[in-house]
C-alpha positions as CSV (number, residue, x, y, z in Angstrom):
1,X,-20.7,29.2,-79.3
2,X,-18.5,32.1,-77.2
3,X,-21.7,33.0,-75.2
4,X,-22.4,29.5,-74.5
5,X,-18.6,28.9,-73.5
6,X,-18.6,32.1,-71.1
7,X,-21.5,31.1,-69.2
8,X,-20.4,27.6,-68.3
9,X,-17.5,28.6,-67.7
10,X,-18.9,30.9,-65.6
11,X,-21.0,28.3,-63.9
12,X,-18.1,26.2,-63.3
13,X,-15.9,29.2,-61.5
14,X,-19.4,30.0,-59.7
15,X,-19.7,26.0,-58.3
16,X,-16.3,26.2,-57.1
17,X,-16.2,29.3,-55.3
18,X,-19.4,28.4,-53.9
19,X,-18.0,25.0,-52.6
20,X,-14.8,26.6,-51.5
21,X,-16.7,28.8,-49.3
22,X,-19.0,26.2,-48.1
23,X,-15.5,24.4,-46.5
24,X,-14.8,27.7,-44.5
25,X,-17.7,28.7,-43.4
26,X,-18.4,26.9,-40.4
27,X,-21.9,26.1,-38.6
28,X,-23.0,24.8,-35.4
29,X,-26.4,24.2,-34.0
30,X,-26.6,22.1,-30.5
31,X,-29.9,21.6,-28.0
32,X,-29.2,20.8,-24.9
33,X,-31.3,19.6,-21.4
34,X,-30.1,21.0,-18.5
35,X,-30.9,19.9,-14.4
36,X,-31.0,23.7,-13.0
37,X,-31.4,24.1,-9.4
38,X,-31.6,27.6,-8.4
39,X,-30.6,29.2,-4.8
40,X,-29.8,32.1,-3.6
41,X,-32.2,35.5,-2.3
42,X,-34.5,38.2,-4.1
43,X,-35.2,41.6,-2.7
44,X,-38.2,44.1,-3.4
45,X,-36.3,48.1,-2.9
46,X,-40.0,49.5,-3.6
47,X,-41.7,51.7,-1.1
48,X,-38.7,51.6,1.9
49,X,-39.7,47.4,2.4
50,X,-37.3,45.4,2.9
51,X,-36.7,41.7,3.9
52,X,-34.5,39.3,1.5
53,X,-36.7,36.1,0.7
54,X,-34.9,32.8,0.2
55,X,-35.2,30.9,-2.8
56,X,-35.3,27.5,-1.1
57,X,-36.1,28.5,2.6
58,X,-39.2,31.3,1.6
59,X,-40.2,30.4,-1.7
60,X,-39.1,26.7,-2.2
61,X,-38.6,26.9,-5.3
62,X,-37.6,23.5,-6.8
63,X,-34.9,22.3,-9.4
64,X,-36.5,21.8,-12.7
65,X,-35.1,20.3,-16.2
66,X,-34.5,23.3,-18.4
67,X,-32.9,23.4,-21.5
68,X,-31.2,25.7,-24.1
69,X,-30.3,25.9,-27.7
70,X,-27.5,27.8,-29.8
71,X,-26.5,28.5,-33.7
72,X,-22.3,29.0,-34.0
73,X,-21.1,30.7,-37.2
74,X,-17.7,30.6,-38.3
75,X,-16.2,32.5,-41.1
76,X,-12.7,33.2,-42.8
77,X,-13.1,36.3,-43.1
78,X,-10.8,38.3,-40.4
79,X,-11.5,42.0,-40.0
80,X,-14.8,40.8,-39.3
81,X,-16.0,38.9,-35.6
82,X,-17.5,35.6,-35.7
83,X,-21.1,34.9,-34.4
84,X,-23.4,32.8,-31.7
85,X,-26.6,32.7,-30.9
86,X,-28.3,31.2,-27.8
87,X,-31.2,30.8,-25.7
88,X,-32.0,29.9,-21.9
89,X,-35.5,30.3,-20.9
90,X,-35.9,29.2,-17.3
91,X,-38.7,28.7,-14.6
92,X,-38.6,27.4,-11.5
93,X,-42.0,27.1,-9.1
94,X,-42.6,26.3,-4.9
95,X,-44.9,25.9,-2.8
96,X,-44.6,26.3,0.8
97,X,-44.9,28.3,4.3
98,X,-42.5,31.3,4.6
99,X,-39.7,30.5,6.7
100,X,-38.5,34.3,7.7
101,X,-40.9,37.6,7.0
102,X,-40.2,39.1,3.7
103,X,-41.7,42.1,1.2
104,X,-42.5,42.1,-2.3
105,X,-43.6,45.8,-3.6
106,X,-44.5,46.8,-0.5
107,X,-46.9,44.0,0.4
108,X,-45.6,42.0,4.0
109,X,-45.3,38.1,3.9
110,X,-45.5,37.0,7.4
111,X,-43.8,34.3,8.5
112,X,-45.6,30.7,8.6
113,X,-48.2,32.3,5.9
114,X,-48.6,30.0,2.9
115,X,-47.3,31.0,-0.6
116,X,-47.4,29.7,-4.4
117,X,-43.8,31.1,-6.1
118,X,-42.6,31.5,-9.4
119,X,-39.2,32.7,-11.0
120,X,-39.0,32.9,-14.5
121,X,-35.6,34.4,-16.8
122,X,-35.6,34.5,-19.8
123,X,-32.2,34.8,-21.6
124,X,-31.0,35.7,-25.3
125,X,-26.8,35.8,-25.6
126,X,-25.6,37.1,-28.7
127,X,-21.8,37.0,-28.9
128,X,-18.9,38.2,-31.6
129,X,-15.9,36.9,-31.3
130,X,-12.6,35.9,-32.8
131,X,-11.0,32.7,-33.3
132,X,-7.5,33.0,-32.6
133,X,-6.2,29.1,-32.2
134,X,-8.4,26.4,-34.3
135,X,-6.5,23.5,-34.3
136,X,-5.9,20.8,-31.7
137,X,-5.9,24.0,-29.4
138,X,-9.2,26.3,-29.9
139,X,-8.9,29.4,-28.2
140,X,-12.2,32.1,-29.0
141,X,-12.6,35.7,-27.6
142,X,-15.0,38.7,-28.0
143,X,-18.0,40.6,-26.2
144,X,-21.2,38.9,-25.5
145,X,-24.8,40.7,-25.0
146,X,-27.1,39.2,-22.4
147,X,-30.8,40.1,-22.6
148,X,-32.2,39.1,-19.6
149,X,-35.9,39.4,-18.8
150,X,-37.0,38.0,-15.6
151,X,-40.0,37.8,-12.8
152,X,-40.1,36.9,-9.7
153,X,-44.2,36.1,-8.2
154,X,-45.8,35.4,-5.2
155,X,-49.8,34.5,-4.2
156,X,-50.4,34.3,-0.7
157,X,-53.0,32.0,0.4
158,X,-56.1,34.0,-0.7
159,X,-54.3,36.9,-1.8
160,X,-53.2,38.6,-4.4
161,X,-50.2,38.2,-6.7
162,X,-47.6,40.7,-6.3
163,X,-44.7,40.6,-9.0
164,X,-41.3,42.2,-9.5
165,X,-39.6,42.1,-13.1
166,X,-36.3,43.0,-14.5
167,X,-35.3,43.7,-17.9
168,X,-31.9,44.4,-19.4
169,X,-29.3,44.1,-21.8
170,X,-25.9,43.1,-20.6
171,X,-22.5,43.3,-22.0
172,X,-20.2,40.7,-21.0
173,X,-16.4,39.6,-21.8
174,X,-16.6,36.5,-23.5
175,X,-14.3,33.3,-24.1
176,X,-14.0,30.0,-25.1
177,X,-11.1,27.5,-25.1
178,X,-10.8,23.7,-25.8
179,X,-8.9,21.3,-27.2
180,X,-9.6,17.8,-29.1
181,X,-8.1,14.9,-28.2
182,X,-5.8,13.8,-31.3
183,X,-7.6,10.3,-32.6
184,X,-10.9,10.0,-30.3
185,X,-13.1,12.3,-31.9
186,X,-13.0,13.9,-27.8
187,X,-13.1,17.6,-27.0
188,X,-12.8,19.3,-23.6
189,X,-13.1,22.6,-22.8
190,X,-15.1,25.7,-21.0
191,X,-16.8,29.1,-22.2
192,X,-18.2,31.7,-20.4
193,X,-19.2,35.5,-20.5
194,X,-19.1,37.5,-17.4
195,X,-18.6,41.1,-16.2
196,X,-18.8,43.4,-12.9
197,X,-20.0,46.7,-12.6
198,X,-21.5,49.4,-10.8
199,X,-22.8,47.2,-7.7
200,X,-24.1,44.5,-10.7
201,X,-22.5,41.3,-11.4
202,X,-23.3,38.2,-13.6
203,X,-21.3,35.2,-14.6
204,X,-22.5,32.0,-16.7
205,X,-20.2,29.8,-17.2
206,X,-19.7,25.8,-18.7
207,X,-17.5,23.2,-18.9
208,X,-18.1,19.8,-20.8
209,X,-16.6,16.9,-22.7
210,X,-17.8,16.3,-26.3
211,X,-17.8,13.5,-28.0
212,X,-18.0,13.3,-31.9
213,X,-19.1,10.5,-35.0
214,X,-19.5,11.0,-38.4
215,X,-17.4,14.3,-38.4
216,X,-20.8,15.8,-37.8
217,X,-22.8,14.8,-34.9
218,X,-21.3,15.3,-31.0
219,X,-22.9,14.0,-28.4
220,X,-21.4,16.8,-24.6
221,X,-22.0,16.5,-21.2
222,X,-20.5,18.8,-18.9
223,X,-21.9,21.8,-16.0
224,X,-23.0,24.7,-16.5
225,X,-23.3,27.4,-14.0
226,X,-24.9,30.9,-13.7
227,X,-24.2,33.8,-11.1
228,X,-26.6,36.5,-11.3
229,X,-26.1,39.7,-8.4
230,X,-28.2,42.6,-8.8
231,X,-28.2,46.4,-7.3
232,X,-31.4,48.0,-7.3
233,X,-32.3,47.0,-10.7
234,X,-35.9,48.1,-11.5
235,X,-36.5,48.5,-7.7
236,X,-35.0,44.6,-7.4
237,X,-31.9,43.6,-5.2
238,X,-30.6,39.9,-5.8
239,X,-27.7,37.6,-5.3
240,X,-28.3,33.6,-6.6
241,X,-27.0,30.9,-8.5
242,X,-28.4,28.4,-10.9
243,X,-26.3,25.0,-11.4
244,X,-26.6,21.6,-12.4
245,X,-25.2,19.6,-15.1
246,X,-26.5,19.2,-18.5
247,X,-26.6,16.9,-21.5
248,X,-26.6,17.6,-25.3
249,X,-26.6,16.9,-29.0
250,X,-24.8,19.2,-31.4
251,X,-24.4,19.1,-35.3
252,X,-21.2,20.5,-37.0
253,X,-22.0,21.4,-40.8
């Protein structure tokens, strides 16, 4: 009867620890839609060309619904960071006459000539942090890597495509603060990762008010803006913006 004693007792300690850790550990996966309109100027560097074509102006490039999605694990543990990660994949398409001459690897777009455009970037974040205040207060910090891989594409009328891409992993300071509204189920706050360096810069930044039933299920809407400035990156120079607000649904296990 000892062996069969130990092993449910065993099992028992086994459940409990199991559940105990199950009430620390914390999870969070959201989706959210997102009105993105993009502005702003690319730059070919290839070959001596020059000539900064417009996002709106040049390429019209129009605002588009995108979306992105994100897993948030919390733990108790406290020599070791927390975890999140997320995903923004993005393209935006125009069609239109060129409003000012421009080059894209070497190959002239005259003004008034007719052009199909495309700009596509594609994002993974992946972001330790710490959570120093979790209580009506939430205050995270950390580092956050940004893999972008983008394209920008043009087809003149009866031409040929010509594409410039741009791949690479960011590092970024990152933070997040909030608080919840004692008694409404409400939270407000921001988070954002951004960093400066060596002629580069990139910011992406949200704000939003959550609201949440059930203990589980929150319902956000909030803003979300992304600031993107690149130095002769893979032979491509750009400065633009992509804004608009966005709506969301997020479960809390």
């Amino acid at each position: 009867m000892r062996p069969v004693t130990k092993a449910l007792s065993m099992a028992a300690l086994l459940t409990v620890a199991t559940a105990a850790q199950a009430e620390f550990v914390g999870l969070e996966v959201g989706i959210s839609g997102w009105y993105a309109d993009p502005s702003g100027w690319v730059e070919s560097e290839r070959s001596g060309a020059s000539g900064r074509a417009d996002l709106e102006r040049d390429l019209h490039l129009d605002s588009e619904t995108t979306g992105f999605v994100w897993l948030r694990v919390v733990h108790p543990l406290p020599l070791l960071p927390n975890f999140k990660l997320s995903h923004a994949p993005m393209k935006f398409e125009g069609a239109g006459r060129v409003g000012q001459e421009f080059s894209l690897r070497g190959q002239a777009i005259g003004v008034g000539e007719r052009i199909d455009s495309e700009l596509e970037l594609d994002q993974w974040d992946v972001a330790l942090f710490y959570n120093l205040l979790d209580n009506v207060v939430e205050l995270d910090l950390g580092i956050n890597v940004k893999v972008l891989d983008g394209h920008v594409s043009v087809t003149p009328e009866g031409g040929s495509t010509q594409r410039m891409s741009f791949t690479a992993p960011v590092p970024m300071l990152y933070a997040r603060v909030g608080a919840n509204l004692p008694f409404t189920g409400l939270y407000v706050g921001a988070e954002g990762s951004a960093i400066s360096y060596d002629g580069h810069k990139l910011a992406d930044l949200k704000a939003g008010i959550r609201y949440t039933f059930a203990h589980v299920v929150g319902l956000e809407a909030g803003y979300r803006l992304q600031k993107l400035k690149l130095d002769d990156l893979d032979d491509v120079s750009a400065d633009f913006e992509v804004a608009g607000p966005y709506l969301g649904v997020s479960a809390r296990f």
